[in-house]
C-alpha positions as CSV (number, residue, x, y, z in Angstrom):
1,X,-27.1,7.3,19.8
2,X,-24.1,6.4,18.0
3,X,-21.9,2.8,18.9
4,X,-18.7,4.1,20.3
5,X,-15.4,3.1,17.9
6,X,-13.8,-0.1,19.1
7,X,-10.0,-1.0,18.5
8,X,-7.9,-3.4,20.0
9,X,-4.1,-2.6,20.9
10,X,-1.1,-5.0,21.3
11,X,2.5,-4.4,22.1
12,X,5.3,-6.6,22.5
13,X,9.2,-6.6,22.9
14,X,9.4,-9.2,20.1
15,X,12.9,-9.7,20.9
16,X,14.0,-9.8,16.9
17,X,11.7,-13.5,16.9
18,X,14.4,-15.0,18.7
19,X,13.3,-17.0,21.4
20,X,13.8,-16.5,24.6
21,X,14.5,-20.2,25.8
22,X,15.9,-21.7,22.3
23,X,17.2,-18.6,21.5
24,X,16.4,-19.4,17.7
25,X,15.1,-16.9,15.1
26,X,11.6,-18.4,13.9
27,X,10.1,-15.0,12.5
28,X,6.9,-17.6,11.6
29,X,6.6,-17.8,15.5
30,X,5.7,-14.3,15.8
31,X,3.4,-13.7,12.6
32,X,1.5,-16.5,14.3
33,X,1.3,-14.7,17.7
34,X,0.3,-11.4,16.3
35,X,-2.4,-13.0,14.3
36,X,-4.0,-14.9,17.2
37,X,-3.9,-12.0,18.8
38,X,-6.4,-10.3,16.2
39,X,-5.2,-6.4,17.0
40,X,-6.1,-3.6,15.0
41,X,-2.7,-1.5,16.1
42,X,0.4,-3.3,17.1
43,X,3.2,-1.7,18.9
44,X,6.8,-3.1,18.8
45,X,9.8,-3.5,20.1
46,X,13.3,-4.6,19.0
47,X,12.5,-5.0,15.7
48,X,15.2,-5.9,13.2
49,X,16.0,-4.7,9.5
50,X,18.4,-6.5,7.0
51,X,20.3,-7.9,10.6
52,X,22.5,-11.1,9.7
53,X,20.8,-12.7,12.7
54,X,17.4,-12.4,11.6
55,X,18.1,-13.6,7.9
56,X,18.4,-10.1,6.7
57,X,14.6,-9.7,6.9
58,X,13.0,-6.3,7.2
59,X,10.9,-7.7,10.0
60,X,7.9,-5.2,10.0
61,X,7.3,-5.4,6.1
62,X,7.0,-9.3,6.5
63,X,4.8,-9.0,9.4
64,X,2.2,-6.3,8.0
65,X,2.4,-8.5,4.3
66,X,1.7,-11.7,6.1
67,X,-0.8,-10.3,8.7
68,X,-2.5,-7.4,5.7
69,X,-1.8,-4.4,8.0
70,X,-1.3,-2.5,5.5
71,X,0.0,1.1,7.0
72,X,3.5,0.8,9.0
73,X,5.9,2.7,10.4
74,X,9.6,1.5,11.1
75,X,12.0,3.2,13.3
76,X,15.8,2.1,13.4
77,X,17.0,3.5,16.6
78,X,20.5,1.3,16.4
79,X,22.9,0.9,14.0
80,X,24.6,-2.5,13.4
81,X,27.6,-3.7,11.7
82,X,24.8,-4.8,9.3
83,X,21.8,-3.6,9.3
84,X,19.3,-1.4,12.2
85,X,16.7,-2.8,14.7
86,X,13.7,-0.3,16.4
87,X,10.4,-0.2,17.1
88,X,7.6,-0.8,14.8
89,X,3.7,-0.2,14.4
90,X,1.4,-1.8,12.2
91,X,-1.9,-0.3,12.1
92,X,-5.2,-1.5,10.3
93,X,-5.7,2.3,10.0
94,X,-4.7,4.8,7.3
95,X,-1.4,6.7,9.9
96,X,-1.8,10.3,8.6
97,X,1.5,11.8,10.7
98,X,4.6,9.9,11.4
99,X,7.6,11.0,13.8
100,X,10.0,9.4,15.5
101,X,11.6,10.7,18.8
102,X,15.2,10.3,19.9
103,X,15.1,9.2,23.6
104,X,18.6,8.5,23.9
105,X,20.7,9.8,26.8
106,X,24.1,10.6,26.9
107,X,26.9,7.7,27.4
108,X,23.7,5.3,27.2
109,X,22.5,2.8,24.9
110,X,20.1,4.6,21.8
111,X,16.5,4.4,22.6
112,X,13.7,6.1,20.9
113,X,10.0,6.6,20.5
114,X,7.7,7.1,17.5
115,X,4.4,9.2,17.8
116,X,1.6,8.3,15.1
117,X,-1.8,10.0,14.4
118,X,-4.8,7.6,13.2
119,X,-7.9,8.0,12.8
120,X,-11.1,6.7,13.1
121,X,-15.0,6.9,13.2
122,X,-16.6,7.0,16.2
123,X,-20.1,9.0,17.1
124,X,-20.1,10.2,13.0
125,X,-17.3,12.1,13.3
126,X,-13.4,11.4,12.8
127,X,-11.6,11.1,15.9
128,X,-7.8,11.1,16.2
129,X,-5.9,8.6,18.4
130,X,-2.2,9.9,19.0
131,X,0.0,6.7,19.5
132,X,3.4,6.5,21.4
133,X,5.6,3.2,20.7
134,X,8.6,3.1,23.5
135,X,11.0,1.6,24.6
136,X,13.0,2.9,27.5
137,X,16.2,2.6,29.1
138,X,16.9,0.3,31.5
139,X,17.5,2.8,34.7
140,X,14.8,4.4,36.7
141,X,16.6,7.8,36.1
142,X,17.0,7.1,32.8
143,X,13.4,6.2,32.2
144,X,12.1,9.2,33.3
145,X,14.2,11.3,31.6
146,X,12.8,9.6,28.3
147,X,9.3,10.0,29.7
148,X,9.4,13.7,30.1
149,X,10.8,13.9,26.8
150,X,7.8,12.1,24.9
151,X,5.3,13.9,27.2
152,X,7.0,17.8,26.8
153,X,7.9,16.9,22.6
154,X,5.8,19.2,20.2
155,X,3.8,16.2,19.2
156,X,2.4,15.4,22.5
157,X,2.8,18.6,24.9
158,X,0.2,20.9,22.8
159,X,-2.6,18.1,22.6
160,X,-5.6,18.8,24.3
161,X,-7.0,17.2,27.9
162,X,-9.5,15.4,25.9
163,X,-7.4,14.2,23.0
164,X,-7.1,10.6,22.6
165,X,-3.3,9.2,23.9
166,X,-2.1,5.9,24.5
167,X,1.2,5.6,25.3
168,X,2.3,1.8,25.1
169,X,5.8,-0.4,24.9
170,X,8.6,-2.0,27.0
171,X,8.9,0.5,30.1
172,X,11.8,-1.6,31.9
173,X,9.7,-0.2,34.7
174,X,11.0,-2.6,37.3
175,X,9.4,-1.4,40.2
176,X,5.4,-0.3,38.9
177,X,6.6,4.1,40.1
178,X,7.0,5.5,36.9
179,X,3.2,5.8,35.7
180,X,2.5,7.5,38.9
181,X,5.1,9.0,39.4
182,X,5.0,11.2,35.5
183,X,1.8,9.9,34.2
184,X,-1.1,10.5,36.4
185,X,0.1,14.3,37.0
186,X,0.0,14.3,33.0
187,X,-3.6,12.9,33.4
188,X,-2.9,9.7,32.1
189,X,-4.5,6.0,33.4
190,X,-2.8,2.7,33.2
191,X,-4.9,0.4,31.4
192,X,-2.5,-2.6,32.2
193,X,-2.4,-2.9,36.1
194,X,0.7,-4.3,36.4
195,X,0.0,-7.1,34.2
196,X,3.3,-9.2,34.2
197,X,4.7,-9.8,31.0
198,X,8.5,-10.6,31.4
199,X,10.2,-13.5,31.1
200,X,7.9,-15.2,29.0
201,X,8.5,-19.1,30.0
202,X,7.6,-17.5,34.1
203,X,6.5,-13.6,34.0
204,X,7.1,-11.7,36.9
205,X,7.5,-8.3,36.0
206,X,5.3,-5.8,34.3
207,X,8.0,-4.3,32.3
208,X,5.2,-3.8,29.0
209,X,2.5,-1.4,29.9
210,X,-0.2,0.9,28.5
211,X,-1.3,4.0,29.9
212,X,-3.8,6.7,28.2
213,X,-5.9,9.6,28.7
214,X,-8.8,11.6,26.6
215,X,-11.8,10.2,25.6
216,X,-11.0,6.2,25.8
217,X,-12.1,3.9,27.8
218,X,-10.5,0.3,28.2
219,X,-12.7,-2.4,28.2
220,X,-10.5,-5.5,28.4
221,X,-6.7,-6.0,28.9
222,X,-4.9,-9.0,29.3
223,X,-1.4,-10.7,28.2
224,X,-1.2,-13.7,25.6
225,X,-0.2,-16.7,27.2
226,X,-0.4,-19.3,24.8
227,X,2.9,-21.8,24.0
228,X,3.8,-20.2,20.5
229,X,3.9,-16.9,22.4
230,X,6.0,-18.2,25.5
231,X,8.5,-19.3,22.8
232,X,8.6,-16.3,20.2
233,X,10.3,-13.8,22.7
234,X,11.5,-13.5,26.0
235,X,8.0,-11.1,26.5
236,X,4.6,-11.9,26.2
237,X,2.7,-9.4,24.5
238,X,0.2,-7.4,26.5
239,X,-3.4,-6.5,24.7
240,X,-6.0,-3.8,25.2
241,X,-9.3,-3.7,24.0
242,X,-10.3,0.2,23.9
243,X,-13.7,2.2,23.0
244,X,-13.5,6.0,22.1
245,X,-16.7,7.7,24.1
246,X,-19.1,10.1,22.2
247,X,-18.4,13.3,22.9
């Protein structure tokens, strides 16, 4: 019998690497988080590029040169006077499709989503995993609005019951309803359990979560605590170690 394929996932609202008790931009803060960290896919949130505040850096190109992930994806949801910020992913794995979602409602602030496809060996075959970075709104009506969106788009809607999923990022999910309220009828689990991740210095809400479906299994989630993490952000980034199951 075949070892099943083993990945570990992170996300984290990285809050632009300003922290969220100096309030000062240290983008060295956050390669060092991500790297203790060890992921194979990171998931992120409020990312900046070329942004005045953040030394004009295009933050995800630092991050996957200093940290050798070599494949990324970056998605500028808003436009600045100078500049965009988004969500990112850095993968250790080739992404062989890229699209990014607009989950923006009308008269609200501009949110969106990107969908990825990796892939990976597990049981000698290649198995895809089908990756949703978010970031959602910060009303419950709003939220699942967005969520319906992601889950009825042409990227996720057709995929099969067995098709790997993980949908993972900042939920601004106040009150723990929306994975079972939209999620559970759409088959998925949450690997997270309400694991509080916001505000970093004293966390008492699970705002960052990570649900999924298919044919993974988690075998380990937990949220970074250390002292460079409680000052790189005003999150902590939430982890999951996954295994994809023969079939």
């Amino acid at each position: 019998m075949q070892s099943p394929a083993h990945f570990r996932l992170m996300t984290w609202n990285m809050h632009k690497g300003i922290g969220g008790v100096d309030r000062r931009y240290d983008i060295d803060r956050v390669i060092k988080t991500i790297g203790a960290c060890n992921p194979d896919i990171v998931h992120l949130q409020e990312v900046d590029d070329s942004v005045p505040r953040s030394s004009h850096h295009r933050q995800s190109d630092i991050l996957g040169a200093a940290l050798d992930y070599e494949h990324r994806f970056f998605q500028p949801n808003v436009r600045l006077r100078r500049g965009h910020y988004g969500n990112a992913i850095l993968s250790r794995f080739p992404i062989e499709e890229a699209h990014s979602l607009n989950l923006t409602i009308p008269f609200k602030k501009r949110r969106g989503a990107q969908i990825v496809t990796i892939r990976m060996r597990a049981d000698r075959n290649a198995v895809a995993v089908h990756l949703v970075n978010m970031h959602l709104g910060l009303i419950e009506f709003e939220q699942g609005m967005q969520l319906r969106r992601i889950l009825r788009s042409k990227h996720v809607a057709p995929l099969a019951p067995e098709a790997c999923v993980i949908l993972a990022g900042d939920m601004n999910d106040l009150f723990g309803r929306l994975g079972r309220r939209l999620l559970v009828p759409a088959g998925f689990h949450c690997a997270s359990a309400r694991a509080k991740t916001f505000p970093a210095f004293m966390p008492m809400r699970a705002l960052d979560q990570i649900h999924y479906r298919g044919r993974l299994r988690p075998r380990r989630c937990f949220v970074e605590h250390n002292k460079i993490a409680r000052e790189a952000s005003d999150h902590l980034p939430l982890l999951a170690d996954f295994e994809i199951e023969p079939a």
